[in-house]
C-alpha positions as a Markdown table, in Angstrom:
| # | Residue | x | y | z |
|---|---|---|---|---|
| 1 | Unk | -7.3 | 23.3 | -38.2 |
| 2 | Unk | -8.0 | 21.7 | -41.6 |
| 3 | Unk | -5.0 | 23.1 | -43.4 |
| 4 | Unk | -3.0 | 21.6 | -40.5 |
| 5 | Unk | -4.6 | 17.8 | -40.4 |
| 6 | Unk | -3.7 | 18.3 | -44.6 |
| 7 | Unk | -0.3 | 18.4 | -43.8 |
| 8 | Unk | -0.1 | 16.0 | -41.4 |
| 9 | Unk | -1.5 | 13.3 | -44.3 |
| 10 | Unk | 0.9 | 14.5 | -46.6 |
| 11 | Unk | 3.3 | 13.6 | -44.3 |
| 12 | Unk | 2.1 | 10.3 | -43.7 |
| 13 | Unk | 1.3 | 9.7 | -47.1 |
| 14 | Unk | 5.5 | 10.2 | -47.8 |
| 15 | Unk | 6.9 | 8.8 | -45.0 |
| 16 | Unk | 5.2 | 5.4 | -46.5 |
| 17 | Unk | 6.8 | 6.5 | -49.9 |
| 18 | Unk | 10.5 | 6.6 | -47.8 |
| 19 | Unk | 10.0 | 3.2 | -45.5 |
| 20 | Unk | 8.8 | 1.6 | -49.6 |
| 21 | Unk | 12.0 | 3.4 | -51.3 |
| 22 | Unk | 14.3 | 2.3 | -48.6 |
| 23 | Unk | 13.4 | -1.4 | -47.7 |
| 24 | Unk | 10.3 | -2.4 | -51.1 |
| 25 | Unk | 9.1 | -4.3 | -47.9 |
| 26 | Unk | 5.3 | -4.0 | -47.4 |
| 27 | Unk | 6.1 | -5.7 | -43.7 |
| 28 | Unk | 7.7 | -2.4 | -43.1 |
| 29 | Unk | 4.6 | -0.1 | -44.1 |
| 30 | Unk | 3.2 | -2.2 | -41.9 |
| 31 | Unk | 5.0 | -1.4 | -38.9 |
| 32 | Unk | 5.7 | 2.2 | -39.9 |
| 33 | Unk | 1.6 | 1.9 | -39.5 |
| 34 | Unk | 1.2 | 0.6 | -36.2 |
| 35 | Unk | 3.8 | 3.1 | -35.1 |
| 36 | Unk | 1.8 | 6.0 | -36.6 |
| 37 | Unk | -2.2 | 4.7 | -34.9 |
| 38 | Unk | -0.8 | 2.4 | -32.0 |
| 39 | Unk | -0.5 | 5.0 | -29.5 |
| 40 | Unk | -3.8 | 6.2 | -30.2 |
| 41 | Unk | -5.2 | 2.9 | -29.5 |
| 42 | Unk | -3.1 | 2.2 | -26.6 |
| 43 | Unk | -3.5 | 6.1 | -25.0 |
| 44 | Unk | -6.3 | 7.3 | -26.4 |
| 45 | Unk | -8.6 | 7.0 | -23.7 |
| 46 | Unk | -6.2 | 7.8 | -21.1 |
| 47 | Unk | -5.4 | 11.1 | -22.9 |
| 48 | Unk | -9.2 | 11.8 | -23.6 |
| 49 | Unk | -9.4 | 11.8 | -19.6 |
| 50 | Unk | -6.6 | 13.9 | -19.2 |
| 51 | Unk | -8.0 | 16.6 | -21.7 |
| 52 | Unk | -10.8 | 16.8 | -19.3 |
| 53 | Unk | -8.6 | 17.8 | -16.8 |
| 54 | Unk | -5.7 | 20.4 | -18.0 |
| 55 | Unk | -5.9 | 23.9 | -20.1 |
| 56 | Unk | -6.3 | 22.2 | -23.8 |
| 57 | Unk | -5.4 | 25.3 | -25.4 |
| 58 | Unk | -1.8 | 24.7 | -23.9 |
| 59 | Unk | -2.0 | 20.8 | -24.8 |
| 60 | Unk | -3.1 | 21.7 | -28.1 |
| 61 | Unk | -0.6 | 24.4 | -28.3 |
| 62 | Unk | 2.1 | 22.1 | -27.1 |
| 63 | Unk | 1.1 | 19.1 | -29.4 |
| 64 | Unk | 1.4 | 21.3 | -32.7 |
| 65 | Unk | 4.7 | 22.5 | -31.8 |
| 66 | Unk | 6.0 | 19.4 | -31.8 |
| 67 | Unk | 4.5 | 18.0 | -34.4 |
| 68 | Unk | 6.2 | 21.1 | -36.5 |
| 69 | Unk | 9.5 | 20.1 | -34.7 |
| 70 | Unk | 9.0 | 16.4 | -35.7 |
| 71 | Unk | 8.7 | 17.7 | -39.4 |
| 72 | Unk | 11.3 | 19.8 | -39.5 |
| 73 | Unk | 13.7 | 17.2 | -38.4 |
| 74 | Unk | 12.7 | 14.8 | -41.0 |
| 75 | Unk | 13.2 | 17.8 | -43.6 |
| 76 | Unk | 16.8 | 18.3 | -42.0 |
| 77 | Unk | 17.4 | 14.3 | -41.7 |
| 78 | Unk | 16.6 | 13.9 | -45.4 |
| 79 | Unk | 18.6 | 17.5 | -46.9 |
| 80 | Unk | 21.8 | 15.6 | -44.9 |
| 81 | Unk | 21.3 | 12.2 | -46.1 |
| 82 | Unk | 20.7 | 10.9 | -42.7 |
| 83 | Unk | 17.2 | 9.6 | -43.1 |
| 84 | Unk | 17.4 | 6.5 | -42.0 |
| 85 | Unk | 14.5 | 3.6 | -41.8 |
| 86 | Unk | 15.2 | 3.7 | -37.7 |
| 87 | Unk | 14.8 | 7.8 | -37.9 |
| 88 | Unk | 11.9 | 7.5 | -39.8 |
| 89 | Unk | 9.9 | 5.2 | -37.4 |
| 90 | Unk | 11.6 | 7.2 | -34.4 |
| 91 | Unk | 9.6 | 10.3 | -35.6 |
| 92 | Unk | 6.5 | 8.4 | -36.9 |
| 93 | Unk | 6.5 | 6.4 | -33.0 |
| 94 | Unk | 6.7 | 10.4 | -31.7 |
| 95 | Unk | 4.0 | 11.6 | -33.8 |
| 96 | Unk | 1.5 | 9.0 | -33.2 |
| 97 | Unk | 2.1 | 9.8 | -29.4 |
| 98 | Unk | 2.1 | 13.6 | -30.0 |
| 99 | Unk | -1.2 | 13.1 | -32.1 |
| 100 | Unk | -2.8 | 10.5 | -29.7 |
| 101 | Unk | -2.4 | 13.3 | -27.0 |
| 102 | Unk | -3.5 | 16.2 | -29.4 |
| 103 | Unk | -6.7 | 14.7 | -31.0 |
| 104 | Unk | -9.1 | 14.6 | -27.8 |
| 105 | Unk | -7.7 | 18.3 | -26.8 |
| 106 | Unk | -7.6 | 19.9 | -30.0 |
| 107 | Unk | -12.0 | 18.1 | -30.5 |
| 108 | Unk | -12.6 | 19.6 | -26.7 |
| 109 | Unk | -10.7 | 23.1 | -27.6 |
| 110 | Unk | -13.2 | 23.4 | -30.3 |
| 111 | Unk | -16.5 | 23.2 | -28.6 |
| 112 | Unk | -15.0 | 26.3 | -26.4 |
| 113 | Unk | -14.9 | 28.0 | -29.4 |
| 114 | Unk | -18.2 | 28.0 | -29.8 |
| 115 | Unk | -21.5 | 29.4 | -28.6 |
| 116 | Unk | -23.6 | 25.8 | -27.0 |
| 117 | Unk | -25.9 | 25.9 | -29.3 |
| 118 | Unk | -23.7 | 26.1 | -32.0 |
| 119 | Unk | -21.3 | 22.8 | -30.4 |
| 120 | Unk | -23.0 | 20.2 | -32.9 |
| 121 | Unk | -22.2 | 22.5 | -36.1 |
| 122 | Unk | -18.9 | 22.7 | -35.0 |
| 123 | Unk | -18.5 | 19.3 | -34.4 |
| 124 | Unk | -20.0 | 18.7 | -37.8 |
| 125 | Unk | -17.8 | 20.7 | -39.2 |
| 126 | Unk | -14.8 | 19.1 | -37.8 |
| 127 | Unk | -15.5 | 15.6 | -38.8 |
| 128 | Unk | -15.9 | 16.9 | -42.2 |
| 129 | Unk | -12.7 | 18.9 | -42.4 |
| 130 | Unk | -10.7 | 15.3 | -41.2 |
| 131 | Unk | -12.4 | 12.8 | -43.6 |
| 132 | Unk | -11.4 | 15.8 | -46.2 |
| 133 | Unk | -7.9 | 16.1 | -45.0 |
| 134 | Unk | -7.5 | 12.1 | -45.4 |
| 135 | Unk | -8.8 | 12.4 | -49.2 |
| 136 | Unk | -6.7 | 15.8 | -49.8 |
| 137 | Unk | -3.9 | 15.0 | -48.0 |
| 138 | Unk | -2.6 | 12.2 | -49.6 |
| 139 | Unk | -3.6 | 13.4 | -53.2 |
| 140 | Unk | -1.2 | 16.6 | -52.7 |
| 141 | Unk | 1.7 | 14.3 | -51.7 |
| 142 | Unk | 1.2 | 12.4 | -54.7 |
| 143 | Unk | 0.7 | 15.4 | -56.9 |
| 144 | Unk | 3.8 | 16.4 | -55.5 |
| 145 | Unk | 6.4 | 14.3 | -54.2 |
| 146 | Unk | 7.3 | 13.4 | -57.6 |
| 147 | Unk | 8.7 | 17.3 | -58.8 |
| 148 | Unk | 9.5 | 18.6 | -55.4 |
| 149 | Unk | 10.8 | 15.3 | -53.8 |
| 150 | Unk | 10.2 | 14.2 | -50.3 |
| 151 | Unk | 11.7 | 17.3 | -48.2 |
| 152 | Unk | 9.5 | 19.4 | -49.5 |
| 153 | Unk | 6.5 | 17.5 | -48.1 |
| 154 | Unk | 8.1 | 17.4 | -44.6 |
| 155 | Unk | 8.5 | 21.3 | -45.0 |
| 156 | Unk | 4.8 | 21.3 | -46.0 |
| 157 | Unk | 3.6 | 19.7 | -42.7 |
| 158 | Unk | 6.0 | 22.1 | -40.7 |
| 159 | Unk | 4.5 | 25.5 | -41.9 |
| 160 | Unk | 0.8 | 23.5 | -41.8 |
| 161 | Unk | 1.6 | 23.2 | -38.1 |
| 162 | Unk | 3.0 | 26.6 | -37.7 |
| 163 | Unk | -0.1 | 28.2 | -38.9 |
| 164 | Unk | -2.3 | 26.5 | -36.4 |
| 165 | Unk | 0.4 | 27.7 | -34.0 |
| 166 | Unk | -0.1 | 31.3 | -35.0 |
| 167 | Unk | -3.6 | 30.7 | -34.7 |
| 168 | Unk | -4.3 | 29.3 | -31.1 |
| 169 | Unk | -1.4 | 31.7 | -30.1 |
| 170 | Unk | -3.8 | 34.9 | -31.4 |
| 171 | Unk | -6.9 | 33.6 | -30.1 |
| 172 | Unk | -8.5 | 35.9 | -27.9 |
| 173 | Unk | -8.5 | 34.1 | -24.5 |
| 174 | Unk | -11.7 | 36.0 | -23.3 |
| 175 | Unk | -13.8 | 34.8 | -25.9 |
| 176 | Unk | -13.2 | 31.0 | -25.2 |
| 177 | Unk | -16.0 | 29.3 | -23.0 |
| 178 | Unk | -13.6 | 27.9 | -20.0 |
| 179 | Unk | -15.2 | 24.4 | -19.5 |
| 180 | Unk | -15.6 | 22.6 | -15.7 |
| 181 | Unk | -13.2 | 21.3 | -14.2 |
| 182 | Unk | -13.7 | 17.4 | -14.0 |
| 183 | Unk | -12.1 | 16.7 | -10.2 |
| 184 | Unk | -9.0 | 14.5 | -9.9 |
| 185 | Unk | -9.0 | 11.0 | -8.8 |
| 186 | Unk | -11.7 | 8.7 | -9.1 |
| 187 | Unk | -11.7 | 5.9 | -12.6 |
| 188 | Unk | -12.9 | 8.0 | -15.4 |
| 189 | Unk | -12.4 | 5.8 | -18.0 |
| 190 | Unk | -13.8 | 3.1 | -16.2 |
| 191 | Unk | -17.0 | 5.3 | -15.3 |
| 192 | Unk | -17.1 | 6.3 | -19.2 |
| 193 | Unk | -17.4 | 2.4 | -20.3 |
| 194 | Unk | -20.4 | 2.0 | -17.0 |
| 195 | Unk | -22.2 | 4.8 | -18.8 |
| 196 | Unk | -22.1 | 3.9 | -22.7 |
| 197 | Unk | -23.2 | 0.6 | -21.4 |
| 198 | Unk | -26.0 | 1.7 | -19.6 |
| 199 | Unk | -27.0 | 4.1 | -22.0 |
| 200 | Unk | -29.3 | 2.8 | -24.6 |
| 201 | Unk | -28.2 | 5.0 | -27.5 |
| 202 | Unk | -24.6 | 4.8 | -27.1 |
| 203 | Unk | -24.0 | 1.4 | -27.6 |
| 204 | Unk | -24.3 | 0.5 | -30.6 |
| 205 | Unk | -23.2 | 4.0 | -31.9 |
| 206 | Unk | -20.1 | 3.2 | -29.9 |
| 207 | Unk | -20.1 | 0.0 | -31.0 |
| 208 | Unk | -20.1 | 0.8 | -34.7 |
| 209 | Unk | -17.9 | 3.6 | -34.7 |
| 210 | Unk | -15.1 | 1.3 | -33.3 |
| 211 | Unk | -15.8 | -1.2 | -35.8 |
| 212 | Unk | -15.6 | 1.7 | -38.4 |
| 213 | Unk | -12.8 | 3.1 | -37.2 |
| 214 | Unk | -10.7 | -0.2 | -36.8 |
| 215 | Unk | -11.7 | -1.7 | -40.2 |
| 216 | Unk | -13.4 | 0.9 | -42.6 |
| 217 | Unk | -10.5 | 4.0 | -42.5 |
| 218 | Unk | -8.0 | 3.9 | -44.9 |
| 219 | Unk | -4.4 | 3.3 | -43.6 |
| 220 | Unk | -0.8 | 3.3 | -45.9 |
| 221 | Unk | 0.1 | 0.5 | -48.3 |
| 222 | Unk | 2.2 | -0.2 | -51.0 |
């Protein structure tokens, strides 16, 4: 999954190269932004409770194909000269859904990878391999936007996606843990906020994590 989260950065890295070469308007990097991490703020927890209920191998499955689909028609909009500033927020608003819906199934899909005991390595592991991508990412698009030009990086983030493809699609079912079944109904997000509150040592780690995430990660500019 880390070659396919590299992609995805190069892609955002050069879609902010586009919206800068087409309008030299930092107001629209900024929007091009909130299109790209909105959804994840505004769905995230409703699609972390909805990985909880469905097969996240097929979510994630799903998720990656159209995120390849999304790249491929930003490479086609830009070989025809049709890559517009509204085309290019259309398939940033349709990634950031896509990827809103994709991160809590593709973190679950993980941990049924894995042995139990071997859940917080894996986890470990995972964190590492996105704070990477965000570092790596956006170096490679810079390293290569410049020779190659910006189709290239759209291409990049398609075959990124298809290899994860081939990779969930040649996973051998029997050898992933099939996690319970959380029942339908009820208010899980609701019940999810009752217990980090009345749980001593998820506060603040909650608490801090948001205020990291919000304010500490690195976002595009110009």
């Amino acid at each position: 999954m880390a070659i396919s989260q590299i992609g995805a950065w190069v892609q955002f890295t050069t879609v902010a190269v586009v919206v800068d070469r087409l309008t030299e308007s930092t107001t629209a990097i900024g929007i091009l932004t909130a299109l790209q991490f909105g959804p994840l703020l505004i769905i995230g927890a409703w699609a972390g409770s909805l990985s909880d209920r469905v097969d996240r191998h097929r979510v994630v499955l799903i998720t990656q194909s159209l995120m390849a689909v999304q790249a491929v028609l930003l490479a086609l909009a830009h070989v025809t000269g049709t890559l517009t500033l509204g085309f290019v927020y259309a398939a940033t608003l349709m990634l950031g859904i896509v990827s809103a819906l994709d991160n809590p199934s593709r973190r679950g899909f993980l941990t049924e990878l894995v042995a139990p005991e071997e859940i917080s390595n894996a986890m470990s592991l995972n964190t590492a391999t996105m704070t990477g991508s965000r570092i790596f990412g956006p170096a490679i698009a810079a390293l290569l936007i410049g020779p190659f030009g910006v189709g290239w990086m759209f291409v990049i983030n398609a075959v990124t996606s298809a290899a994860i493809i081939f990779s969930i699609v040649t996973i051998d079912r029997s050898l992933v843990t099939e996690p319970p079944r959380v029942a339908k109904g009820g208010q899980p997000i609701r019940e999810a906020v009752r217990f980090i509150a009345r749980t001593p040592l998820f506060g603040p780690v909650f608490i801090v994590y948001t205020v990291v995430s919000t304010f500490g990660y690195n976002h595009n500019v110009a």
